[in-house]
N, C-alpha and C positions, 0 to 999 in steps of 0.2 A: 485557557490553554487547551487546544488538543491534547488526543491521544498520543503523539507523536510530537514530543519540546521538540527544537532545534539541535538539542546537543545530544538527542537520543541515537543509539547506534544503532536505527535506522535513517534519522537523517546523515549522518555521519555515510553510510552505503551508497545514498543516497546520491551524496554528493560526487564520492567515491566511480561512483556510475555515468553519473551523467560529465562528470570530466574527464574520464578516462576513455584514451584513443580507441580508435576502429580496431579491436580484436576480438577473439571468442574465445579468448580466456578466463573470461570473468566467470565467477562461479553462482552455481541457481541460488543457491545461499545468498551471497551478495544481491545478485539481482533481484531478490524475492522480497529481498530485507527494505532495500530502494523501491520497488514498486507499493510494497504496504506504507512507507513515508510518502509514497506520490497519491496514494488511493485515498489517505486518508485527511490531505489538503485538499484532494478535490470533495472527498464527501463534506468537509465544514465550508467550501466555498457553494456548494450544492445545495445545504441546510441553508446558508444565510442567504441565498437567491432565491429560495423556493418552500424555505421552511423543514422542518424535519420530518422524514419519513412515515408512513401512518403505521406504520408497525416494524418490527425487528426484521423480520426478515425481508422485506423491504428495502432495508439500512444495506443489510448482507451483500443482498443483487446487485447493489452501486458498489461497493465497494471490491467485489468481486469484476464487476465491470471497470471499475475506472483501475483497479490492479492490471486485470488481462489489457488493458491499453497500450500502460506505460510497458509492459513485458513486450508486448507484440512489436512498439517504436523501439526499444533496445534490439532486440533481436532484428530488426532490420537496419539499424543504425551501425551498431556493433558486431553484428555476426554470432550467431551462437545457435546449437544444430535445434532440432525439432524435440528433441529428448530431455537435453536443457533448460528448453523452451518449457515445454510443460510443466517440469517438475517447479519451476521457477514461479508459475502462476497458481500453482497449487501449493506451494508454500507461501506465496505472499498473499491470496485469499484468507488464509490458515492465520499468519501474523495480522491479517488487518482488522478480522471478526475476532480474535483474543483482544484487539486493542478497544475496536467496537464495544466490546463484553467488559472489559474493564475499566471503560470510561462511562459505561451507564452506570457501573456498579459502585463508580465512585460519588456518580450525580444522585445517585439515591440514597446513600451515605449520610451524603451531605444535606439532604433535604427532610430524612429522618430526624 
């Protein structure tokens, strides 16, 4: 399992986001929350193509990249200002490297 189940409330955001119509009411919160459940299906589909990162902050850059993605496709999908915009991707960076961090720290856990 990922860092992110299907019933975690970020996919739950997630969902939330990408079904909901062309407005700019959605909040950086939400959006932030959806883009760390979208960052972090692409970083295990990225692992299983290409193998895992050669170091941590390596993991970070993707994951940070495939966040600032999905924020940038909503913000032009959806509508939502420049201010929004960032705080949105600087909180789902923030949520997807806590997920990153706690999903090594369970695979070490576990291998202890």
């Amino acid at each position: 399992m990922g860092f992110f189940h299907h019933e975690s409330d970020e996919a739950q955001a997630y969902n939330e986001v990408v079904n909901a119509p062309h407005k700019a009411e959605l909040s950086h919160e939400l959006i932030a929350a959806a883009a760390s459940y979208e960052a972090a299906k692409a970083y295990e589909n990225h692992c299983a193509a290409n193998g895992k990162p050669d170091n941590h902050a390596k993991a970070k850059e993707l994951l940070a990249a495939f966040s600032g993605a999905f924020v940038d496709r909503i913000v032009e999908t959806k509508g939502l200002d420049y201010v929004d915009a960032e705080k949105a991707k600087h909180h789902a960076k923030k949520q997807a490297e806590e997920g990153l961090q706690s999903n090594q720290s369970g695979l070490t856990s576990r291998i202890e």
